[in-house]
Steps between C-alpha positions, in 0.01 A plus 500: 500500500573157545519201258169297514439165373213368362440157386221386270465184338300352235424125597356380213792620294736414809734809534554765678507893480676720724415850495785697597353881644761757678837545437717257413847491639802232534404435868162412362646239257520256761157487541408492173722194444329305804128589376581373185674133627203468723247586226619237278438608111505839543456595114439879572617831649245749519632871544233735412481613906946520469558860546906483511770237435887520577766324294498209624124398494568596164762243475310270652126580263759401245596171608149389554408570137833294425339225736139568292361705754274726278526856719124665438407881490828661533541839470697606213810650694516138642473324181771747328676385778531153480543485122765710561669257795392197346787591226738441736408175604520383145 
């Protein structure tokens, strides 16, 4: 499966969602990074539809909460994860 993007946006609160569903992989970062220069204030990543991440989306989940990027709905493996990796960029 795929990565899949999906963009929603609250207008009266002006920002923006994106809802993350697939697998997440470093070729897929690229993407991700576009979506959310194009979307403006993206405040969220949803992954409740993520099924599997590879080290370096987990770097990069990291460095969006960094950047206060609240990441939404992960699973726990993928939250161990990036407490785990977001030691090392401390």
């Amino acid at each position: 499966m795929t990565l899949r993007i999906v963009r929603l946006s609250d207008p009266q609160q002006q920002r923006i969602t994106l809802r993350l569903i697939g697998r997440i992989r470093s070729d897929d970062l690229t993407a991700i990074r576009t979506e959310i220069a194009a979307s403006g204030k993206v405040v969220a990543i949803d992954l409740e539809e993520v099924t599997l991440v590879d080290l370096e989306a987990v770097r990069f989940l990291c460095s969006c909460e960094l950047e206060g990027i609240r990441v939404l709905n992960c699973a726990l493996y993928i939250r161990d994860w990036i407490t785990r990796e977001r030691a090392d960029f401390v």
